[in-house]
N, C-alpha and C positions, 0 to 999 in steps of 0.2 A: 504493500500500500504506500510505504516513503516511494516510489519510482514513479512520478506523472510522466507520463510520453505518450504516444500514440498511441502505444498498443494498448495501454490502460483505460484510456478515453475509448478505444472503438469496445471492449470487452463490456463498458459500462452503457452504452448505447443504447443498444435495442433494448431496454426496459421500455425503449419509449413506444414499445408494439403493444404496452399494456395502457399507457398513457391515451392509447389512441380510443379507447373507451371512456375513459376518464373526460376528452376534452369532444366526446360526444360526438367523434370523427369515421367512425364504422361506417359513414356514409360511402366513402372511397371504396370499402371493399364490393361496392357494385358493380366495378368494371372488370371483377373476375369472374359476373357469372349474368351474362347481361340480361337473364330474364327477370332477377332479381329487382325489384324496386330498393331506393334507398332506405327504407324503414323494414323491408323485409332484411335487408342485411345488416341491419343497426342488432336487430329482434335476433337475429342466428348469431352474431358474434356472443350479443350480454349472454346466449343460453347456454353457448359452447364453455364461457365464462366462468360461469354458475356453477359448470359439471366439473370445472378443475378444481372447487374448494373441496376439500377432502374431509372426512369426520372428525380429524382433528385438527384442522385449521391447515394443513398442508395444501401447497398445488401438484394436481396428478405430474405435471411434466416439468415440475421446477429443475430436478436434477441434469435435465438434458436441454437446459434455458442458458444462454449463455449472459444472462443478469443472473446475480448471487438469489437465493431462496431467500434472502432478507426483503431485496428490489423488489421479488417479482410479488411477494407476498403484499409488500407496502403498496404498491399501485394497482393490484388488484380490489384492494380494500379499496383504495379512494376511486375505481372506477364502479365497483357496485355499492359503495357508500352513496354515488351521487345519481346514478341511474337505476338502483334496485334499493335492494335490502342489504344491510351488511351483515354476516355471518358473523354469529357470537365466535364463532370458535375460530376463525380467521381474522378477526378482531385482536380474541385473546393470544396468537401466535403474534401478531403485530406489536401488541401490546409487553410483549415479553423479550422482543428479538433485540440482537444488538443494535449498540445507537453509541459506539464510541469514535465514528469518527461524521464530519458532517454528513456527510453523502446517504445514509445510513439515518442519522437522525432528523435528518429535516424531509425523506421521505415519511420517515415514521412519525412526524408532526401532521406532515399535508393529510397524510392516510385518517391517521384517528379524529384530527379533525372535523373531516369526513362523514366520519365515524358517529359525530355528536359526543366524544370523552372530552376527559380535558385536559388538554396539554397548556395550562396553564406555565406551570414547570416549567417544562421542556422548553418552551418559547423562548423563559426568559435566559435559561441556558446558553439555547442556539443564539440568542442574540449578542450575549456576552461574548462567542465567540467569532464576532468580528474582527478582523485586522485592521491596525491603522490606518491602512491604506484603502480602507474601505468596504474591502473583500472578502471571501472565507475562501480559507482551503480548504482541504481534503480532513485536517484536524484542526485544533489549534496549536498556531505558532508554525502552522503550513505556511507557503507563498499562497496567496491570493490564485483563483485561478476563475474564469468566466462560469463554467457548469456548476463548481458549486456554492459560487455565489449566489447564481440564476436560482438553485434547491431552494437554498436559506431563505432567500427572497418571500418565494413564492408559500415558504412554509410559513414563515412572517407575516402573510399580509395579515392588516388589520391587526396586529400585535399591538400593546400599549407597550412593548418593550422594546420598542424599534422606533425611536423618536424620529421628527422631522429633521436633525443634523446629521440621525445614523444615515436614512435614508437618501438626504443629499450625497454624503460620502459615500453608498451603493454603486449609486447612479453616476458618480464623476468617477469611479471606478472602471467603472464597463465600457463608459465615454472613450476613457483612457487606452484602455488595454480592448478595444477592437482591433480587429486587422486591417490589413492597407486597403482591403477590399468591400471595408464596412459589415462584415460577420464577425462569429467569433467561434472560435475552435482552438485546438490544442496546436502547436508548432507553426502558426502564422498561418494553419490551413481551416480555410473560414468549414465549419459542419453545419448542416440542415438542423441535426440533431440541438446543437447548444445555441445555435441562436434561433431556433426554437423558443427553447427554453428559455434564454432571456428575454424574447419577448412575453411568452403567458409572465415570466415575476416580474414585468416593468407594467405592463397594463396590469395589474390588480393595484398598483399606485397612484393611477391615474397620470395626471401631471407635477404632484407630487416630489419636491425635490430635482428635478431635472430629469424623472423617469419618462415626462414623453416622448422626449429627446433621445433617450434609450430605445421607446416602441418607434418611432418612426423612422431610425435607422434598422433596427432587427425587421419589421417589414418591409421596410424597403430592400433589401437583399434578400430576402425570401421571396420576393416577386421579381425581383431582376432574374434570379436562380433560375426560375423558370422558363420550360421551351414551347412554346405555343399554350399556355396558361396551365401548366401541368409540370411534373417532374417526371423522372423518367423509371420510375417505381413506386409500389405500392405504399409503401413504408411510411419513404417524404412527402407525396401525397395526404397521407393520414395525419401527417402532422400538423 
């Protein structure tokens, strides 16, 4: 977990296949089966969903997920938290799982949020651990890094622990540390995946500190991205 590079960011990625429930985006998976209407393929992913929580809070295919069984469990939660029901016993595995380094605890904040618990706590926790500079890493007294900055953010909104000076210094953070090409990703190489994500934690800010300044760069490169109003797979699509 100390080694951020590449390989670490792409392994930590595709959680965002569970995310794509969560941000209510199932619509996309209509173009792999084109008799399907949008809501019929919203309605087959949340079911296929449902049948991965397991009787004791597990997911049937976590161990062959290339997100950790922490990830896949935490955005699981916050995607049937927000479009179903949440499973007590997928709750209680949430509620239990580690949380000792951000990545890990500001999923497990969004998630039981979610959830209706209360991470009262945890909030003010995660908020403590911001870096001067603005940022969070990967733990604390990490380098700052965009993804999980974008986490904390988003785990943060509406926090009373995340005052309007932390929030400015977020946002002239991200400002900062984008790439030459107006995204943001690991090694100067801008990802669909984390400036994503820094746009969903900069709009739940609103204007906020300099956050729209954040959304209207993260959109703006998500739509340049694009080749005839589309990406060029399912995934980015969903995002």
């Amino acid at each position: 977990m100390g080694i951020r590079n590449a390989a670490v960011m792409a392994r930590r990625q595709p959680t965002s296949w569970l995310r794509i429930l969560a941000a209510g985006a199932l619509l996309s998976l209509a173009a792999m089966a084109q008799a399907q209407t949008p809501d019929q393929a919203n309605s087959r992913g949340l079911a296929w969903l449902q049948t991965e929580v397991q009787p004791d809070g597990s997911l049937a295919h976590e161990t062959s997920s290339v997100a950790t069984p922490i990830q896949a469990r935490a955005e699981a939660l916050t995607a049937l938290a927000q479009l179903a029901t949440a499973p007590p016993t997928l709750v209680s595995q949430v509620s239990a799982g580690d949380a000792t380094n951000i990545d890990y605890a500001a999923r497990r904040v969004t998630a039981l949020r979610a959830a209706g618990q209360d991470t009262a706590a945890a909030m003010v926790t995660l908020a403590a651990a911001q870096n001067t500079d603005g940022g969070w890493g990967l733990a604390p007294g990490y380098a700052s890094d965009a993804l999980d900055t974008a986490l904390a953010l988003t785990a943060l909104q509406g926090s009373p622990s995340l005052q309007a000076g932390k929030i400015a210094t977020a946002a002239d953070f991200l400002v900062q540390n984008a790439n030459a090409d107006g995204g943001w990703g690991p090694a100067d190489a801008s990802s669909h995946y984390v400036t994503a994500s820094v746009l969903v934690a900069a709009q739940g800010f609103g204007s906020a500190g300099g956050m729209g300044d954040v959304s209207d760069g993260a959109l703006a490169w998500l739509v340049a991205a694009q080749t005839a109003g589309s990406y060029t797979d399912v995934q980015r699509n969903a995002l």
